[in-house]
N, C-alpha and C positions, 0 to 999 in steps of 0.2 A: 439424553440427547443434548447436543449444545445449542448454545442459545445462536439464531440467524444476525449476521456480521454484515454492518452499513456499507465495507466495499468487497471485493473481489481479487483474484486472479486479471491482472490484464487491464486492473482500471487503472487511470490517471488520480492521484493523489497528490496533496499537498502538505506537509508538515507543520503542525499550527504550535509545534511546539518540541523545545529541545536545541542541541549544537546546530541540525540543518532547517532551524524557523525561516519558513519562507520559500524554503525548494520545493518544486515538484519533480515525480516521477510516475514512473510503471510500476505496478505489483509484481513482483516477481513471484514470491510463495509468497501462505498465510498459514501460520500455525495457532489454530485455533481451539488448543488449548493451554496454550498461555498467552494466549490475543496479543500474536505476536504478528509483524509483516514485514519481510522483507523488499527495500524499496530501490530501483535503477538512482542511484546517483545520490542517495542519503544516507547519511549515517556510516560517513567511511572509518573505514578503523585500519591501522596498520598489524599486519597479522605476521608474524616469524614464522619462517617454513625453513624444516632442512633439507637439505639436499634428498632427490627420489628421483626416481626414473621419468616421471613428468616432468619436473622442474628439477635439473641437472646442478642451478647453479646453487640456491637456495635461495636468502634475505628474505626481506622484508616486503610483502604483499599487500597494495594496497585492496581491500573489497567495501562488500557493505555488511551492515551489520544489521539485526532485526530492530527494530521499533514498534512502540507497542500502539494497536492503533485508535486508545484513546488522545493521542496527537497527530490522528491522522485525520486531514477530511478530503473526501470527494470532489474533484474540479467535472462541474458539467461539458456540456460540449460548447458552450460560449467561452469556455475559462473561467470562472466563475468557480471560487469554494462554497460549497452547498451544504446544508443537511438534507440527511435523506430519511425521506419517507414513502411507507410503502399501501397499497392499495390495490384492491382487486380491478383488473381489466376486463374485458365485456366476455371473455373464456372460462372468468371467476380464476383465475393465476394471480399468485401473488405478484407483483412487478413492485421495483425500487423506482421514485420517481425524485426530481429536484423540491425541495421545497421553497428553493429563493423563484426559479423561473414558472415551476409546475410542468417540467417537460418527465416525461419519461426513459430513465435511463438506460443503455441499452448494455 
């Protein structure tokens, strides 16, 4: 079993480390077995495509690239980069929560 990963699918992140220190974005995927995450608007790379039936013309594409997300942390819902931690709620559910505000993340 793999080990449970501080963000998600869909959260808002911040990169605390690397070419994009300082950006945030959206989780786009997480590959979690190489704690890897690919993020909206970080870690662009310029990729060469040849010409296909998609892309008629070809060159140079810009995308993003994965990052691994020990340089990644969680921004709460104030904006705020947090550590997270987790804790049973009153269902006994595991839930992720802020450790700078103490809110519960959703």
């Amino acid at each position: 079993m793999q080990a449970k990963l501080h963000i998600k699918k869909g959260d808002t992140v911040k990169a605390i480390a690397g070419n994009s220190k300082g950006q945030q974005g959206k989780v786009l995927s997480i590959d979690r077995k190489n704690s890897r995450a690919v993020v909206e608007g970080l870690n662009i790379i310029s990729k060469h495509t040849k010409p296909n039936a998609s892309n008629t013309q070809g060159g140079i594409v810009k995308q993003e690239a994965s990052i691994h997300i020990s340089n990644l942390m969680l921004v709460d819902a104030k904006g705020n980069a947090t550590k997270v931690g987790r804790k049973l709620n009153e269902d006994n559910k595991s839930v992720r929560y802020s450790k700078k505000s103490g809110e519960v993340i959703k």
